[in-house]
N, C-alpha and C positions, 0 to 999 in steps of 0.2 A: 817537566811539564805535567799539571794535572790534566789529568783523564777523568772525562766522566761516563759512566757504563749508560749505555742508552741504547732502545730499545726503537723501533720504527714498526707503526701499526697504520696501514691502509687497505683500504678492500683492492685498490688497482694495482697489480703491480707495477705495472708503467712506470706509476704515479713513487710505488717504494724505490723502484732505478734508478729515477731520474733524484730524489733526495737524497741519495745513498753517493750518487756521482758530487752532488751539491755540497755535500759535509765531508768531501774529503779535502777539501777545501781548509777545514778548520778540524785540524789533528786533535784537539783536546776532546773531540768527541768520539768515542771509543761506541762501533756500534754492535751490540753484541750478538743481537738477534733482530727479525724482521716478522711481522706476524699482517694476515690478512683478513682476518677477522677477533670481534674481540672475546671467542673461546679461548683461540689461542694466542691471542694476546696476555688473558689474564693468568693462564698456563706459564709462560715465560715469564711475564713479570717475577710471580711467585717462586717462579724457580730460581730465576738469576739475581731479582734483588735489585734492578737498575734505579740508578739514583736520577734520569731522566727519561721522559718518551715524548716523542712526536707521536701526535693520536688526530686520524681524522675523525672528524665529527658523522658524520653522513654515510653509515655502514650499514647491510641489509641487516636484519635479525635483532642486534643491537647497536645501537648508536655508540660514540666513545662514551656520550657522559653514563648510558647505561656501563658500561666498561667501569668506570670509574664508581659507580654505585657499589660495586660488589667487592673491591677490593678492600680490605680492612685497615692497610695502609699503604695509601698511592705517592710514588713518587711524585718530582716535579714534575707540569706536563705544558708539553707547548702543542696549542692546538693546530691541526692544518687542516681549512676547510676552504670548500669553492661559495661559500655560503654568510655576505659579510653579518646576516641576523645574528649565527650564535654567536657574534661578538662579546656581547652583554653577558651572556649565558655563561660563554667561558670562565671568565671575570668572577660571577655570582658561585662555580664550583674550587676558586683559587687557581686555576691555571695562571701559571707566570704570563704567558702571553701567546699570542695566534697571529696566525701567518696566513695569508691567503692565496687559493691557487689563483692561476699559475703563479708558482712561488717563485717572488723576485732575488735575485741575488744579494741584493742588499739589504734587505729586509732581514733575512735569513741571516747575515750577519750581525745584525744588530741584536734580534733576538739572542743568537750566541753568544753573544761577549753578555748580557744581560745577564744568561745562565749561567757563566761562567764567575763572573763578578758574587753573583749571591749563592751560589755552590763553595766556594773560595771563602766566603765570608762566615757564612756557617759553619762551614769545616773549624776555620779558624778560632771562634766562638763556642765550640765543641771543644777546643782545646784547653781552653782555661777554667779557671779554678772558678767557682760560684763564692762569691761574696760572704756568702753566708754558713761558707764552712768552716772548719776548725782543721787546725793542722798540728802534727805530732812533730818537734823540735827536741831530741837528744841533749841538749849538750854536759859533756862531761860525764858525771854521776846522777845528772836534773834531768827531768822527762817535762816538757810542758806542754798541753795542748794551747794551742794557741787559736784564739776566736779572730778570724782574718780582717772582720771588719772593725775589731778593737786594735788594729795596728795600723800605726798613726806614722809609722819612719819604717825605712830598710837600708842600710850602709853596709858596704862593702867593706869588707876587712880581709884580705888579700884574698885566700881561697872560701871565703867565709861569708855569710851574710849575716849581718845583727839588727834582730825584730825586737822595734822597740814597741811595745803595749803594755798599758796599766805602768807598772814600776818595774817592771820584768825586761831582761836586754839577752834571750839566748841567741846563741850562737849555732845557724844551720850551714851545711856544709855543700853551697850550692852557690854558683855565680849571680851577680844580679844580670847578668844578659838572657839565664834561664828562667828566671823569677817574673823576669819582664815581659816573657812568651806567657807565663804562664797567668798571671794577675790581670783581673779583671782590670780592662781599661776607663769602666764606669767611677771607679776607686782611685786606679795608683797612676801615677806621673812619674816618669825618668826625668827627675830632674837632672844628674848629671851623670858624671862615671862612676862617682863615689853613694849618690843617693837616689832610692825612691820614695815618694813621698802619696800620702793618701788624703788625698783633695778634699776631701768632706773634715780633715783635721785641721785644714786651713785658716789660721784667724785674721793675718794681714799678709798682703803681699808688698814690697819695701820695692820700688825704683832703684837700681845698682847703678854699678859704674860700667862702660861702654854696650852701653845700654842690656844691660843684662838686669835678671830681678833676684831678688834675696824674696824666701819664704820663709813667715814666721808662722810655727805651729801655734795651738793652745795651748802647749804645754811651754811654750815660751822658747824651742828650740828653733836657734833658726840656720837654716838652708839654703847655700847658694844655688842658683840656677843657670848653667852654661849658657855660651851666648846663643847656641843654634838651639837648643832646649827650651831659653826664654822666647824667641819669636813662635816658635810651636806653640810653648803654653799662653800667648797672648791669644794666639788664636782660639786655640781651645775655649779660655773663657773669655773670648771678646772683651779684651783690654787694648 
């Protein structure tokens, strides 16, 4: 289960109890610290690094968005105010989203799964490779770097992948289920078990038999596409 480190900043503590009782609720929220003003709020952040905070808006000395001014880089931040004006306000500083008191239970869920969904997705997004990079390919006695977005095919050859770009076929020593995690999905398509294939190389796609699709690249190679891979890739490009 992802955890995300998150920190709770209100002037009431009541108000930090009664949200701290509310998010135990929803275990992915790991809460690490609790702060009541935003000295020490910005103290903690700093320190610990949390990837989320609940921040009330409406605090003596400094307000959260003052809070937010001085940090050089602020986490995600979900606002909690009794006050629906700084809705707009929030919105204009990038907070994901606000919650108002008395904070409803279901509300507070929704925001959660909201953070949880776009924390997830970044992560994920953070994991893969940029398009635009080159990658170093061994094979044998040959060293190749290889420009990612000039590779137009990937097939699997038992423990092996083979990248096909320009007139070059090395052979890297890596599954295509790991390749898959790793490639930009703006780019590459699983077409099946055997191939990935790089959508922008696309010249036609051919109607198969039970109902499945044949890809034909530029380069005239062409690509069968599984049947549960073809309904995916229909969707993908609305066919």
């Amino acid at each position: 289960m992802m955890k995300v480190k998150t920190i709770l900043v209100d002037d009431e503590p009541l108000a930090l109890m009664e949200m701290q009782q509310m998010l135990k609720k929803h275990p992915e929220i790991d809460i690490v610290a609790v702060a009541t003003n935003a000295e020490e709020a910005i103290s903690k952040i700093k320190e610990l690094n949390p990837q989320l905070i609940f921040l009330d808006i409406n605090m003596p000395e400094k307000t959260g968005f003052d809070l937010l001014e001085e940090l050089e880089e602020a986490p995600h931040v979900i606002f909690v105010t009794a006050y629906d004006e700084f809705a707009l306000k929030a919105f204009e500083v990038n907070a994901l989203d606000y919650v108002l008191k008395p904070v409803n239970p279901t509300r507070l869920a929704e925001v959660v799964e909201k953070v949880i969904k776009l924390i997830s997705l970044t992560k994920a997004n953070e994991q893969k490779i940029s398009i635009d990079k080159k990658i170093f390919i061994k094979d044998g006695n040959l060293c190749f770097i290889v420009p990612l977005n000039e590779v137009h095919l990937i097939e699997s050859v038992g423990n092996y992948a083979r990248f096909f770009y320009q007139q070059h076929r090395p052979m890297l020593h890596k599954s295509l289920n790991y390749l898959e995690e790793k490639l930009p999905e703006s780019h590459f398509f699983r077409a099946s078990r055997q191939h990935i294939v790089n959508i922008h190389y696309i010249k036609k796609i051919i109607p198969y038999h039970n109902n499945t699709l044949q890809i034909e690249l530029q380069n005239g190679l062409l690509v069968d596409v599984s049947q549960r891979q073809s309904i995916k890739f229909k969707d993908i490009m609305g066919i």
